[in-house]
N, C-alpha and C positions, 0 to 999 in steps of 0.2 A: 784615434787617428785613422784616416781611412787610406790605404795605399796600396799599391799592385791588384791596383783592381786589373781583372783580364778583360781586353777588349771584346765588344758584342760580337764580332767573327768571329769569337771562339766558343762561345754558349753553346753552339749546340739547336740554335733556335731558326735562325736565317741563314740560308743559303744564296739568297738570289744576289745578295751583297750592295741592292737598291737603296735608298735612303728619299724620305724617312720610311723605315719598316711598320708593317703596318699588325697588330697584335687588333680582333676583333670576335663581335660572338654578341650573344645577347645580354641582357643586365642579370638575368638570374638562369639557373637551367630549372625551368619551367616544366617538363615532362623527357621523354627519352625520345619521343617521336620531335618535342619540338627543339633539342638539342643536336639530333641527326640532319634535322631540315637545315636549319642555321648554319651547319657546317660545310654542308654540301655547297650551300650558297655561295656560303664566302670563300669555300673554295676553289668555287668557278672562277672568284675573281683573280684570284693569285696571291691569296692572305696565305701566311706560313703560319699562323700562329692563331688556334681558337680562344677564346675567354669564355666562361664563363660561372658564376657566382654560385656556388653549392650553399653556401650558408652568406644570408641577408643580414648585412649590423640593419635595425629598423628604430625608427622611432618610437612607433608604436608597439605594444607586443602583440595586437590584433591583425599587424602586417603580415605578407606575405613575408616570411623567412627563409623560402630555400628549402630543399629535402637533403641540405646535408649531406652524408657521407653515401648515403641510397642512390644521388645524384653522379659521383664519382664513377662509378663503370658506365655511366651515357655518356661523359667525356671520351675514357678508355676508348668505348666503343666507334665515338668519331674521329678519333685517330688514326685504327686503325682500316677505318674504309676512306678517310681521305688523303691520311700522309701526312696531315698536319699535327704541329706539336699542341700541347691542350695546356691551359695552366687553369689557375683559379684562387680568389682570396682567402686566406687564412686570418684569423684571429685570435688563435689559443693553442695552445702544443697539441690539444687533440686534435684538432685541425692538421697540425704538422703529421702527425701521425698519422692518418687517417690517409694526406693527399703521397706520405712516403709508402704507405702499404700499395697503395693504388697503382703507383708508378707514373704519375703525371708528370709533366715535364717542366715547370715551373711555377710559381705563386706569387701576388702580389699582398703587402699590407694597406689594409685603406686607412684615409686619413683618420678616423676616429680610434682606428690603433693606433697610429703613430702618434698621436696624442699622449698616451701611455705608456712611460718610460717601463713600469712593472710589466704590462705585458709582450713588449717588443723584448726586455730581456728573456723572456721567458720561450716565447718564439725561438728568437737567436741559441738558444741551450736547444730548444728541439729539433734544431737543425744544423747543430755543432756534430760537426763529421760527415755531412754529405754535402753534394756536388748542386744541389738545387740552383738553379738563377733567381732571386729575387729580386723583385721592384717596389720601393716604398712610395706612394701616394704621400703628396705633402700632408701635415698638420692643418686642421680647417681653418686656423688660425695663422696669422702670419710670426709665426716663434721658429724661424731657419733653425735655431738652437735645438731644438726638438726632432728635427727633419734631419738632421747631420746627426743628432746622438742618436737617432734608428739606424743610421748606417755605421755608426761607432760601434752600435752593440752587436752588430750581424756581420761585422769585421773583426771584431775580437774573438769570436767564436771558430775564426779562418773561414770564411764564407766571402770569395772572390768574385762571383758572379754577379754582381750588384750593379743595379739601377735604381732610379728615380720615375716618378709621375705625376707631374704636372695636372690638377686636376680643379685649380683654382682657391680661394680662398672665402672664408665667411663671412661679411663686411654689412654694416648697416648702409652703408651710404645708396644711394638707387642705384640702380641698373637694371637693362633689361636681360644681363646674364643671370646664369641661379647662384654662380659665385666668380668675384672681380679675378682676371688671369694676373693684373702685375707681375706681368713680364720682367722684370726686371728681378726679382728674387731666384725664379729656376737660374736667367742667362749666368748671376751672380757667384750661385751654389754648383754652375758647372764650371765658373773660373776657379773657385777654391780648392776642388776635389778634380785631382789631374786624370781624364780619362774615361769621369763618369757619363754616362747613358741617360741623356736625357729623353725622357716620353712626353708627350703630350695626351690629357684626357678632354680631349672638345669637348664628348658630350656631358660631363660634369660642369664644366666650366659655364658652355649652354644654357643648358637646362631645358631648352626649347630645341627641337629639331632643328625652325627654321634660319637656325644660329651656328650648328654645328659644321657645317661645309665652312663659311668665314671663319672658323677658331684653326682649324685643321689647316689652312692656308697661312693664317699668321703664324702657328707654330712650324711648318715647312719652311715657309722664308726666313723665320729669322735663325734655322738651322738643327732646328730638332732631330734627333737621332730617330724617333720612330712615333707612329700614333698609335694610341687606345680608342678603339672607336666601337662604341652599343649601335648590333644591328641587331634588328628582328624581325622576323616576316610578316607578322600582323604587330606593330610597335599599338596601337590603340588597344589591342588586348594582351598586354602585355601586363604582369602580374605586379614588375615594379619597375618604377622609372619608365614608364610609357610616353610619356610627353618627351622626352631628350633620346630615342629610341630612330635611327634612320631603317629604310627597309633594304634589303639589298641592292634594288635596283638603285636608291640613293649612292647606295653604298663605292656601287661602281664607276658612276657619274663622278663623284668627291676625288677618287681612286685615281682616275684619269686626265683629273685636270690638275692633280698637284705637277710641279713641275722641283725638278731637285737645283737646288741650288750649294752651288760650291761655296766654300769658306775658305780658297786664296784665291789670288788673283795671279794669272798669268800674261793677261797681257798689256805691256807696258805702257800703250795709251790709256788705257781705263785706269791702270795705276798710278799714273799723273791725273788721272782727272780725278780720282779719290782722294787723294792725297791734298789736291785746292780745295775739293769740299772740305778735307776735316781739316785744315790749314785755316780755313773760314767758320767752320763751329768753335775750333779751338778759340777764337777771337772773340768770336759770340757768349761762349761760357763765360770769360776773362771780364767781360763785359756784363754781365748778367750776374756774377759773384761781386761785381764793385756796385752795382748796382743794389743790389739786396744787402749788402752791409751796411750803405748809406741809407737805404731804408730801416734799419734795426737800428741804427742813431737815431735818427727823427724819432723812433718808438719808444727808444732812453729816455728822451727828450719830454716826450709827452707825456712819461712815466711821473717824470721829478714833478713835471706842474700838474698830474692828476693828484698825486701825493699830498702838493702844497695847500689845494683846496681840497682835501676832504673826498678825490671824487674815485667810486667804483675803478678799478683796473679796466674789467669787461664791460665795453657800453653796446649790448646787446642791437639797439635798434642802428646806431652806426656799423655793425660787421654785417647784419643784413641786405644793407642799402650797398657796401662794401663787396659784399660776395653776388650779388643781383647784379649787378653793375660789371663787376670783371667779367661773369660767364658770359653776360648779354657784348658787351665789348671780346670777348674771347668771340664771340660767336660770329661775329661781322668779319672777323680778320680768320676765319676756318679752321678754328680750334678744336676740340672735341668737348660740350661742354663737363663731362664726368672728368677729364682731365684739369680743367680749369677749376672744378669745383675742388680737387682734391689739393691740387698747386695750394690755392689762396686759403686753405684751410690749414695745412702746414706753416708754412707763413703767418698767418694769422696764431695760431700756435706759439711759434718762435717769438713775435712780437710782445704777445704778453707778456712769457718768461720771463724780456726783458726790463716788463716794466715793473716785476716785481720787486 
């Protein structure tokens, strides 16, 4: 159970008390000259909070990995000539050890640890009895289960500085991000867990630069506590993650056009006029639920008499014609069609079950 978590004004980490807060830095620390640059940068802009990656999880082991614990006093070191706080990811108690000897100022787990129920507890023991802030990176998959029990094991250990990162998830379906945001899983997992810190990571979500200013604005509007954002001063020779990599000067443009939005409402005619709108969704839902039920009948329906004759459950070339059709009809009426494809595939989903 995850509870009394401490509010982000008391980390330690932000001062300016702006929202969303912005945590940024390059994907990997690269060298000590191009760690100092980076920081200086970003702290022209008014960023409190450096990132960057001392050890690389890689795909390959021919990847660029990070120089590791060597890399730890380049952070130290742009700390203390910009003032800002430095953190970086861990994935193993030596890790824990390494960034507590150092004195950094916080850490995050990325999604392929948090995958890892054995090594998040293992983390969580190596960081039982300090004051560290961490932030968990969701699971590359969509298992919320996994993403809540990295924070069950880094709260049983009393570990109260605790966030999350938003950073997208792994999906066959297309898109032109590197991984689908379903928004709706972070907004979810900050209703359940009272108080938690939600981040946002564009550039993971991205994958392409010219993606990351749009991701960074949806998660600003729709309320996000703070962004993770890869900057780098030459992002093309950058050693990892080069494509999803803004430069600073990006960096400041993004910076300047988020715009904060509040999450109540004080004044009483816009209150009335929200309240018609969701007065009218509420109606729409109620209608769209009697809707899809009467459709899951006809599916009964056509279940018994596929049964009766002999015929396949899945009739392949009719859900083709079926899903072509909705998106191209989604598309006229200004849908999105990644939305429409995922709607009608659910449903279609549902459908079957029923006609088993």
């Amino acid at each position: 159970m995850v509870s009394t978590l401490l509010p982000l004004e008391t980390w330690g980490l932000f001062s300016s008390g702006k929202r969303p807060v912005v945590i940024s830095g390059p994907c990997s620390a690269e060298s000590r000259e191009g760690v100092l640059g980076a920081a200086r940068a970003v702290s022209a802009l008014g960023v409190e909070v450096f990132r960057a990656g001392a050890w690389k999880p890689r795909t390959s082991p021919h990847s660029f990995a990070g120089f590791g614990e060597e890399a730890l006093p380049w952070l130290v070191e742009a700390r203390a000539e910009t003032g800002m706080k430095v953190m970086t990811e861990v994935a193993s108690p030596l890790h824990v050890e390494a960034v507590l000897k150092a004195g950094l100022d916080a850490v995050w787990i990325g999604a392929r640890t948090t995958t890892n129920p054995f090594l998040v507890q293992e983390i969580a023991e190596a960081l039982r009895g300090s004051d560290l802030p961490v932030l968990v990176k969701n699971p590359m998959s969509q298992e919320v289960a996994l993403w809540i029990g990295a924070l069950e094991r880094l709260a049983d250990v009393g570990l109260k500085k605790l966030g999350v990162i938003h950073r997208g998830f792994t999906s066959c379906e297309p898109s032109r991000y590197r991984n689908l945001p379903y928004w709706q899983i972070p907004i979810s997992l900050k209703q359940q867990i009272a108080g938690l810190p939600v981040f946002c990571d564009p550039s993971h979500i991205a994958g392409d630069r010219s993606y990351v200013s749009e991701i960074a604005h949806q998660a600003s509007d729709i309320g996000f506590d703070g962004l993770m954002i890869e900057c780098h001063q030459n992002p093309s020779a950058a050693l990892s993650d080069a494509s999803q990599q803004i430069t600073p000067a990006e960096l400041g443009r993004l910076l300047r056009s988020l715009e904060h939005r509040s999450v109540s409402v004080e004044d009483g005619q816009m209150q009335a006029l929200l309240d018609d709108y969701r007065a009218r969704i509420d109606r729409l839902d109620a209608d769209l639920l009697q809707t899809l039920a009467h459709r899951m009948e006809i599916s009964e329906q056509i279940g018994l008499l596929k049964k009766e004759h002999q015929l396949s459950v899945v009739q392949p070339q009719r859900w083709e014609k079926l899903e072509e059709r909705a998106v191209k009809n989604g598309a006229d009426l200004g849908l999105d069609a990644d939305f429409v494809r995922r709607l009608f595939r659910l449903i279609h989903q549902a459908s079957i079950e029923r006609q088993f």
